[in-house]
C-alpha positions as CSV (number, residue, x, y, z in Angstrom):
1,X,-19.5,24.8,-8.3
2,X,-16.7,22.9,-6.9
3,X,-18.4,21.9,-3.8
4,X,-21.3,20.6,-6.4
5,X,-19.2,18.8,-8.5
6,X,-17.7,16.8,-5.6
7,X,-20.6,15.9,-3.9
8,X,-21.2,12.4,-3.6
9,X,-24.6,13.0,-5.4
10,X,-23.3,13.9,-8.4
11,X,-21.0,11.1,-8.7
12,X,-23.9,8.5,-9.0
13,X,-23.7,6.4,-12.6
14,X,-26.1,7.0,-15.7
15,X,-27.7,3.4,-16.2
16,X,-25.3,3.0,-19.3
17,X,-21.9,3.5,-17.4
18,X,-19.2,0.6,-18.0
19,X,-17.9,-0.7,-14.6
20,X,-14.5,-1.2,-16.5
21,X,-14.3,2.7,-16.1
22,X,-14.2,2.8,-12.5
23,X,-10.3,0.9,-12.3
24,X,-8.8,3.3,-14.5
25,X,-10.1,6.2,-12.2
26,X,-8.4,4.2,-9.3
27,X,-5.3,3.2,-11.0
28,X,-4.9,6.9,-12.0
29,X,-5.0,8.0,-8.1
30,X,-2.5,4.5,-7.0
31,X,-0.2,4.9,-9.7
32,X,0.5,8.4,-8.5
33,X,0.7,7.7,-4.8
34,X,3.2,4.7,-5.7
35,X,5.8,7.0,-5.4
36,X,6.1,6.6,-2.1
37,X,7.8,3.2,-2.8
38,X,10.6,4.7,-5.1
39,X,11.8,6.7,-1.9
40,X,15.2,4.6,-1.3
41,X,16.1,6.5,-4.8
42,X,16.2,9.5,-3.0
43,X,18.0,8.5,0.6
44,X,21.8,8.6,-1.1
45,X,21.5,11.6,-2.8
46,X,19.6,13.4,0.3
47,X,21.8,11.8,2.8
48,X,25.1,13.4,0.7
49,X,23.5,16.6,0.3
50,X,22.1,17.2,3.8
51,X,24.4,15.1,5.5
52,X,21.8,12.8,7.0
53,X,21.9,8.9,8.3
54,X,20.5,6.1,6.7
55,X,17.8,6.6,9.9
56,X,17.0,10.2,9.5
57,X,17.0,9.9,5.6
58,X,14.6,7.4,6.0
59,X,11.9,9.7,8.1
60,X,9.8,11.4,5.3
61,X,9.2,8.2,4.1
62,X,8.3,7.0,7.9
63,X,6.4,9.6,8.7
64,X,4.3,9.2,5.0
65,X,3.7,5.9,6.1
66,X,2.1,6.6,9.9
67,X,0.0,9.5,8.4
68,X,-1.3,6.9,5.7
69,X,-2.8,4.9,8.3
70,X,-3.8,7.4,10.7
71,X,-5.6,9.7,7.6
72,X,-7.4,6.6,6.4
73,X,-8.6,5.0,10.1
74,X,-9.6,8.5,10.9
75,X,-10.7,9.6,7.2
76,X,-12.5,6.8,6.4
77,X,-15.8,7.1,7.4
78,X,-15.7,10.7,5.8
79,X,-14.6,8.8,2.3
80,X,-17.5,6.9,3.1
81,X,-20.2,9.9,3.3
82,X,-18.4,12.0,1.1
83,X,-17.6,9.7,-1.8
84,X,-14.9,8.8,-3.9
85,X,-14.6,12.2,-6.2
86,X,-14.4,14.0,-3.0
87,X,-11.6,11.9,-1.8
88,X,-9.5,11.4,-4.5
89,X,-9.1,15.6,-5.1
90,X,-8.5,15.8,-1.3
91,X,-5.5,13.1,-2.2
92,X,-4.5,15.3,-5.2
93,X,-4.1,18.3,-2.9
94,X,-2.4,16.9,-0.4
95,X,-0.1,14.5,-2.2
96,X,0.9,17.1,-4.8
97,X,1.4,19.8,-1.9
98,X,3.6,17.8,0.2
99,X,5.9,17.3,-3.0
100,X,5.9,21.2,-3.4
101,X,6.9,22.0,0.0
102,X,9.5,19.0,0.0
103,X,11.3,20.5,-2.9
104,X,11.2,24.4,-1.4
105,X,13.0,22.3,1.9
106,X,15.5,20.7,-0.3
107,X,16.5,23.5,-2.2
108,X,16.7,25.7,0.8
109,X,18.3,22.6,2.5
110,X,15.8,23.0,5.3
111,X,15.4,19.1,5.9
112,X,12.4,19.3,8.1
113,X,10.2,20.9,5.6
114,X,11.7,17.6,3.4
115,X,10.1,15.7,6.5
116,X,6.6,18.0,6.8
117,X,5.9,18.5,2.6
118,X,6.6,14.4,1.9
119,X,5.9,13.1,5.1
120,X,3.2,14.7,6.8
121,X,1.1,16.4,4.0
122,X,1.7,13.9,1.3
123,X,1.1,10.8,3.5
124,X,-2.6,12.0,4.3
125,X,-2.8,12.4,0.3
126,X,-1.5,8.7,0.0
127,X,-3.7,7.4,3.2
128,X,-6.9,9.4,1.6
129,X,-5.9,8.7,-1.9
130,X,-5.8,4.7,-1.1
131,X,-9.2,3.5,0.6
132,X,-10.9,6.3,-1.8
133,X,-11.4,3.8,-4.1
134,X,-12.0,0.3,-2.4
135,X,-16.0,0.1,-1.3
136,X,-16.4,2.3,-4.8
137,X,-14.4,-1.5,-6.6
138,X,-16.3,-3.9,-4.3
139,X,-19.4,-2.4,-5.0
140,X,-19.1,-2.1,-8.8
141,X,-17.2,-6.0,-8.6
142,X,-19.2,-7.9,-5.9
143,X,-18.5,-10.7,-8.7
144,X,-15.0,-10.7,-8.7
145,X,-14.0,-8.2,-5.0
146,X,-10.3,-9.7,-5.0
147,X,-9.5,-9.1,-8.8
148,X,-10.7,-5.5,-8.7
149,X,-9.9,-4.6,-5.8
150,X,-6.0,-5.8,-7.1
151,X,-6.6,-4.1,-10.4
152,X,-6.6,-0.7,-8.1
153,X,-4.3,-1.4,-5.3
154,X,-1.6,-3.3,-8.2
155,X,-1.3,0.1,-9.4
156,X,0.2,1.4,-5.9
157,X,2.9,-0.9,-5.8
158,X,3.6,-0.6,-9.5
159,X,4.3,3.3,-8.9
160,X,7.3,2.8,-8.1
161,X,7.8,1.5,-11.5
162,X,7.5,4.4,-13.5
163,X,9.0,6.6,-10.4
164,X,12.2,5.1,-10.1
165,X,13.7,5.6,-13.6
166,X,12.1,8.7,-13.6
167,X,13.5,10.1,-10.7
168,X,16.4,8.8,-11.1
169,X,16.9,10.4,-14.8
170,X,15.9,13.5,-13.2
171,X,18.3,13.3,-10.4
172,X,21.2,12.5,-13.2
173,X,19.6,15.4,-15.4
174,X,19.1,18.3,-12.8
175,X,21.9,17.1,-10.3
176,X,22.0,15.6,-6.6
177,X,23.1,18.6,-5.1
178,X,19.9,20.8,-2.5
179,X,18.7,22.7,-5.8
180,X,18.6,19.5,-8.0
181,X,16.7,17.3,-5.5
182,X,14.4,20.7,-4.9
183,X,13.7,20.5,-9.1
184,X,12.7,17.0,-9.1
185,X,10.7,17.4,-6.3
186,X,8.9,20.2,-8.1
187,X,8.3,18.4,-10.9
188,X,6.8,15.4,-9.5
189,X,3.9,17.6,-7.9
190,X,3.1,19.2,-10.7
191,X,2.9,16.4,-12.7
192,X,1.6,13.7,-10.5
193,X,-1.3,16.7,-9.7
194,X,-2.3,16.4,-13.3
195,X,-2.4,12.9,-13.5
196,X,-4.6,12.0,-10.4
197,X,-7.0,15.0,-11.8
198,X,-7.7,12.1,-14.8
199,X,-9.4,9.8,-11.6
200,X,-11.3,12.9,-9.7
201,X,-12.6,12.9,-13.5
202,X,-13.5,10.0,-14.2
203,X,-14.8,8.2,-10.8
204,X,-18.8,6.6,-10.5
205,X,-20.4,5.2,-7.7
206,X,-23.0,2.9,-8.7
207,X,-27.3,3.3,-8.2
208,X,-28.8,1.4,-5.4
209,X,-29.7,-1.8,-5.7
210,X,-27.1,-2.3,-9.2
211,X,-25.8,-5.1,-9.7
212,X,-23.4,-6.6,-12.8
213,X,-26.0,-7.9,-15.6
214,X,-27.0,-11.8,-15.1
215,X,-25.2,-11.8,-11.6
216,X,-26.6,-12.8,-8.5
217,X,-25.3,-12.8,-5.1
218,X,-24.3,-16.7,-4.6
219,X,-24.6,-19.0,-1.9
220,X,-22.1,-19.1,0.4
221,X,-20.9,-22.5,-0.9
222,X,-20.2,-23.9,2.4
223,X,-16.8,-21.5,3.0
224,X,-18.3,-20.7,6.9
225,X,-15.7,-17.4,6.0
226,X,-17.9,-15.0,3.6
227,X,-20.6,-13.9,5.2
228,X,-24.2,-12.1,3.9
229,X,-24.1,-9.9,6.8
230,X,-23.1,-6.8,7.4
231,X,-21.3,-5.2,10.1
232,X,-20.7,-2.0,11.3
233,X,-16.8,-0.1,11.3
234,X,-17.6,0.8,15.1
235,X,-18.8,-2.9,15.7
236,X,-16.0,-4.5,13.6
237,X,-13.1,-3.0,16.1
238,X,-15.0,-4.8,18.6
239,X,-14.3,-8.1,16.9
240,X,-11.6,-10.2,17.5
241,X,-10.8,-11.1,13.6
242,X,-10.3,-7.5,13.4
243,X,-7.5,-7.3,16.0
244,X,-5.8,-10.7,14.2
245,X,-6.2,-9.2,10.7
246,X,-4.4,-6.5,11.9
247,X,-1.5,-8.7,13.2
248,X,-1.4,-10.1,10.3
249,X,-0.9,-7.1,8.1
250,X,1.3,-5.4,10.5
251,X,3.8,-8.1,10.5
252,X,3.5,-9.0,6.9
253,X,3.9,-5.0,6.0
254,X,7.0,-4.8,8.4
255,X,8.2,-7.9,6.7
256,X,8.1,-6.3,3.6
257,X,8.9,-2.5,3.9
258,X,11.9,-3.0,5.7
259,X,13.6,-4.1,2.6
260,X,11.5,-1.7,0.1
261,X,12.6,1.7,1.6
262,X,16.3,0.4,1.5
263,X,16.0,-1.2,-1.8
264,X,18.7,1.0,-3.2
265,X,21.5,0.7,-1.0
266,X,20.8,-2.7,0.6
267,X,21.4,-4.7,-2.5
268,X,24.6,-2.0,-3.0
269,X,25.6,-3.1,0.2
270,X,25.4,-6.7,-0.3
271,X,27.5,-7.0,-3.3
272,X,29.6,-4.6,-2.6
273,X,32.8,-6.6,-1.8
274,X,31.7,-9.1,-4.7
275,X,33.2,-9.6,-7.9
276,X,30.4,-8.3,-9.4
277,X,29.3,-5.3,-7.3
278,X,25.9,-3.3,-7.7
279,X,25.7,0.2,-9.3
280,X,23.5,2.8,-8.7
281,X,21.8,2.7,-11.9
282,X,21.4,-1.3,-11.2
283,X,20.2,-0.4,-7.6
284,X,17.7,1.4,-9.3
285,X,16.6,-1.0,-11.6
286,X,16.4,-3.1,-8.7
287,X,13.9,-1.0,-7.2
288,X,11.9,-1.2,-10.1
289,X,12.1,-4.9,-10.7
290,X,10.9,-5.1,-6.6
291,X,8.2,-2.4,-7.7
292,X,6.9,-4.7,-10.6
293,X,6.6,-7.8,-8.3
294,X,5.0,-5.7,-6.1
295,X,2.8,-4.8,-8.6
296,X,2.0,-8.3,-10.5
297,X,1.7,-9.5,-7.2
298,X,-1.4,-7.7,-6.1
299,X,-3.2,-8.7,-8.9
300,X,-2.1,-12.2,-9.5
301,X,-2.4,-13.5,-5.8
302,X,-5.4,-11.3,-4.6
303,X,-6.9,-12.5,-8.2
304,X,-5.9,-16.4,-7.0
305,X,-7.6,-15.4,-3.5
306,X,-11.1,-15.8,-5.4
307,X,-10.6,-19.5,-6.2
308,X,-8.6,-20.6,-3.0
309,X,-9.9,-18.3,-0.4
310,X,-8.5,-15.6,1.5
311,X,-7.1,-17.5,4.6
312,X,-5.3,-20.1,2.3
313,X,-3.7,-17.2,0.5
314,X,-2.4,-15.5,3.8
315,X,-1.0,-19.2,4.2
316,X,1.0,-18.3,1.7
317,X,2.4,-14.9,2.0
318,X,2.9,-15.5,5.4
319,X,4.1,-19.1,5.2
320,X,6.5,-18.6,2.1
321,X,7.8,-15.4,3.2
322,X,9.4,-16.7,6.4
323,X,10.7,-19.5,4.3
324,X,12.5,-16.9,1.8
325,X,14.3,-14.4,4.1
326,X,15.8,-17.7,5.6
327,X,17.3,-18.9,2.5
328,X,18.7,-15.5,2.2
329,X,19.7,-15.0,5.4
330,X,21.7,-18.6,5.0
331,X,23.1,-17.8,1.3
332,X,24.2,-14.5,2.0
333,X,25.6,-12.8,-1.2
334,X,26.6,-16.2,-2.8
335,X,24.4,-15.5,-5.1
336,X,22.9,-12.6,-6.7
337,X,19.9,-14.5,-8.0
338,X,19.0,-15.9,-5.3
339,X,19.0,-13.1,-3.6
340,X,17.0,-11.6,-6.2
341,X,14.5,-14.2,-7.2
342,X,13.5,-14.3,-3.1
343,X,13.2,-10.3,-3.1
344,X,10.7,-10.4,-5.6
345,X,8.5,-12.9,-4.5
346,X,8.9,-11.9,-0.7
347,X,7.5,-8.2,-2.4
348,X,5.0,-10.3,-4.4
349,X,3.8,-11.3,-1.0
350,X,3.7,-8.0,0.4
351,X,2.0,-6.3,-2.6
352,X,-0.6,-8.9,-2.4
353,X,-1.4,-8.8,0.9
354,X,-2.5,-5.3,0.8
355,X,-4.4,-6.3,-2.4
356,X,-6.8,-9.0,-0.6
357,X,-7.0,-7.1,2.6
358,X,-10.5,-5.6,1.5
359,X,-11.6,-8.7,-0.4
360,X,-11.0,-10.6,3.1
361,X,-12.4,-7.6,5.2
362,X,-15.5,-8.1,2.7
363,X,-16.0,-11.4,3.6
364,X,-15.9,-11.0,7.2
365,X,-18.0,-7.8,8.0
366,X,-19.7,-7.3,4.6
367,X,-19.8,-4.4,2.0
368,X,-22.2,-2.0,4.4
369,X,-19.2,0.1,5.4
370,X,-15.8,-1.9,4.0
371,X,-14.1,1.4,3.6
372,X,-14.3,2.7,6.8
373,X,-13.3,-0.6,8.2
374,X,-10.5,-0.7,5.7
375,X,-9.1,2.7,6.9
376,X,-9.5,1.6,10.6
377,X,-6.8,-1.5,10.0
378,X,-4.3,0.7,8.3
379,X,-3.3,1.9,11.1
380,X,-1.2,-1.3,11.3
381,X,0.4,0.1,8.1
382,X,1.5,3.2,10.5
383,X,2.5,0.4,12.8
384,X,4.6,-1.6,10.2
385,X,6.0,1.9,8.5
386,X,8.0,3.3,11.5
387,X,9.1,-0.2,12.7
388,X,10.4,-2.0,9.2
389,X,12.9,1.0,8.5
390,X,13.5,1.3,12.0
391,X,14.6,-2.5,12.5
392,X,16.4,-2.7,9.0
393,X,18.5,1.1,9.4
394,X,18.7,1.4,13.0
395,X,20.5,-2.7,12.9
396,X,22.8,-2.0,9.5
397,X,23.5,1.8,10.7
398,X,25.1,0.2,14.0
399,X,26.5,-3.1,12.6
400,X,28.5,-0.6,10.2
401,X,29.7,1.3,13.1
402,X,30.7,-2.0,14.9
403,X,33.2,-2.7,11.2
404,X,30.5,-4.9,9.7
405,X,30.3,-5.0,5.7
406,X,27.7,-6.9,3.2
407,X,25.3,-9.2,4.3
408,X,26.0,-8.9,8.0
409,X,24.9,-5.6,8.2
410,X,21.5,-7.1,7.6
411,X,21.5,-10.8,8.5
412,X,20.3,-9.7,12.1
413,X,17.1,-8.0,10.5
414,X,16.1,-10.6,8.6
415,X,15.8,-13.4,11.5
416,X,13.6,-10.2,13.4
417,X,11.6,-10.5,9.8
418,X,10.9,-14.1,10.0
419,X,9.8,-13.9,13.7
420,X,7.0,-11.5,12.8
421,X,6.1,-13.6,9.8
422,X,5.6,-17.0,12.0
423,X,3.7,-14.5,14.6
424,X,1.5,-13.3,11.7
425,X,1.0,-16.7,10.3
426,X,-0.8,-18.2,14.1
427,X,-2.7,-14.8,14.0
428,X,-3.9,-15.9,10.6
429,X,-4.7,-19.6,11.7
430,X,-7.4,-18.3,14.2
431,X,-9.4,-15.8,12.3
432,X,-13.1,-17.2,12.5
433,X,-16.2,-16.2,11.2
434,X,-18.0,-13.0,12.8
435,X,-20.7,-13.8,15.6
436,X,-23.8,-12.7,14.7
437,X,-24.2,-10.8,17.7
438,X,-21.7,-7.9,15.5
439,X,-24.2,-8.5,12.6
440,X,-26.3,-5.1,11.5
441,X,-30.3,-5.9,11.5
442,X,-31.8,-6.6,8.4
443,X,-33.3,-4.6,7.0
444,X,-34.5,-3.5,3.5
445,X,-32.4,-0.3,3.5
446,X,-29.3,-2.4,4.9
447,X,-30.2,-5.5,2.1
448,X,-30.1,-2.3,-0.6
449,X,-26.6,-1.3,0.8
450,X,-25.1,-4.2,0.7
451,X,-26.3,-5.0,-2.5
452,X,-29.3,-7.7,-2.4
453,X,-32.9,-7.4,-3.2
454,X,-35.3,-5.9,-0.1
455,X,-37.3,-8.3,1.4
């Protein structure tokens, strides 16, 4: 019965199903797996409990992140076959599992199984649980592929959101000590479980051949970047706007997640010798505030990306970025808004450039197999996990053992940051249409797939 009710077959929508259903389903699955960026909540209390470094504390989270990319480069194609239903209760399982075994290794204080249940387990939930919905979006939205697509993926970075306060009210509520970090562990599985069930629900994959009422697939409009091809995930890799696109997301991510998993303490760190010094409830709020840029930013740029395009956008978050963690690399902790106001919009960037990865991907190979492709170039995410912690911990963790205090402990990071941004931006500069030699034949089952009428 199970088996049946997860089969991709039995997923397909009645002729009267509302599209506007299917973002719901994803955000239910995004919002969940979120959580992942409300980590830095958890590194002071772990690290005073376990006795860890700012560079071990920051492993589950690093290890989340690689097993995201790998589970959806090497998951994809199954997503693909298999469906979305089938996807998003494999990402229920494993997300809400990993959160179990984390709290039995915190409140055993058995750190590795900290680093196995969050890090290992949960990030093939998150890396199964994110592409399960994007060819299922671009399909139902060939209209509109950036806005829905950032509908789903806003609600990842907005996780955080509702994850921070939470855990943080828990952690006040239940203690930081092994058996209070164990509880709120405990609690988010069972409850996140629960709430992804609402998308395993709730998900449809549309008939062949629909399309939104009154819509018809328009000229290309003289953009030489969307295509009305298709090409294949195993052709794609083969492509040199594939390798690029993954330069760019790799450097853009690093950019990014550097400063989101130490969210918490950074901004403590910075202001610390300040007249006005950070708390840890204002850290926290700081995490959220990060989290709903993050957010907003997915769907207001990759939304944008529709009217300007997706290369011009990159422009941008590439561009811009660089231009931000140089004014705060020069300002120091002169001032707290400044510092601020270029946090958020350097997360804006990052949020968003997950958001209109797929839209982009869309244009260049197609819609024939988006999703698989889509997994394949998070493996850059992996990339980009491991090395933005790395970079940001390893530098402050050894700039505090050389006496170092404030923004020197990360000043050195941030320069590393804008390098990668500049690299990223060139990569972006020479992405080109796909030759036609990567193109899949057309052919009236292929025209059906990607969503135009048969010959």
């Amino acid at each position: 019965m199970a088996v049946t009710f997860l089969d991709r077959s039995h997923t397909v929508a009645p002729a009267n199903w509302s599209r506007w259903l299917i973002p719901p389903a994803a955000l239910s699955v995004h919002l969940a797996i979120g959580q992942a960026y409300a980590w830095s909540v958890f590194k002071p209390p772990l690290e005073k409990a376990l006795h860890l470094s700012g560079t071990l504390s920051a492993l589950p989270f690093q290890l989340a992140i690689v097993m995201l990319g790998l589970s959806a480069a090497f998951g994809g194609t199954y997503v693909e076959r298999n469906g979305p239903r089938w996807a998003m209760f494999v990402s229920m399982t494993c997300f809400s599992t990993g959160f179990l075994v984390s709290a039995l290794g915190a409140a055993t204080s058995q750190y590795w199984l900290v680093v196995l249940g969050y890090g290992l387990i949960g990030g093939i939930g998150l890396g199964i649980g994110y592409i399960s919905p994007v060819s299922t979006l671009i399909k139902w939205f060939p209209d509109r592929p950036g806005m829905a697509t950032g509908i789903a993926i806003m609600g990842f970075g907005g996780g955080a959101l509702i994850a921070s306060p939470w855990s943080s009210e828990m952690l006040q509520a239940f203690g930081s000590t092994p058996g209070g970090i164990g509880t709120s562990f405990l609690i988010h599985g069972l409850v996140y479980a629960l709430f992804m069930s609402l998308g395993v629900f709730l998900i449809r994959v549309p008939a062949d051949g629909w399309r939104p009422k009154g819509w018809e697939p328009p000229a290309v409009n003289g953009n030489a970047m969307i295509t009305t091809a298709n090409v294949s995930a195993a052709n794609a890799i083969k492509t040199p706007q594939f390798w690029l696109l993954w330069i760019v997301l790799c450097f853009n991510v690093t950019a990014g997640i550097g400063i989101l998993e130490k969210a918490s303490p950074m901004i403590t760190d910075f202001f610390k010798n300040t007249a006005v010094p950070v708390g840890a409830a204002a850290a926290a709020g700081f995490v959220a505030l990060l989290s709903l840029t993050n957010m907003l930013g997915r769907f207001v740029w990759s939304s944008t990306s529709d009217l300007i395009g997706r290369k011009n956008i990159y422009r941008g978050y590439l561009g811009i970025g660089a231009i931000l963690y140089l004014i705060i690399a020069l300002t120091g902790n002169s001032s707290k808004v400044v510092f601020i106001l270029c946090a958020i919009l350097i997360l804006s960037f990052y949020g968003a450039g997950f958001a209109t990865l797929p839209a982009y991907l869309k244009d260049l190979f197609g819609t024939y197999q988006v999703g698989a492709i889509h997994g394949r170039l998070l493996t850059a995410w992996s990339v980009a996990g491991v090395a933005g912690p790395l970079i940001v911990n390893a530098i402050a963790d050894s700039e505090k053992q050389a006496g170092k205090v404030g923004p020197d402990l990360y000043t050195t990071s941030f320069y590393i940051m804008i390098g990668l941004l500049v690299v990223g931006f060139i990569a972006n500069e020479f992405i080109r249409p796909v030759r036609h030699t990567f193109h899949e034949p057309s052919t009236p089952q292929a025209d059906v797939a990607a969503g135009k009428e048969a010959a």
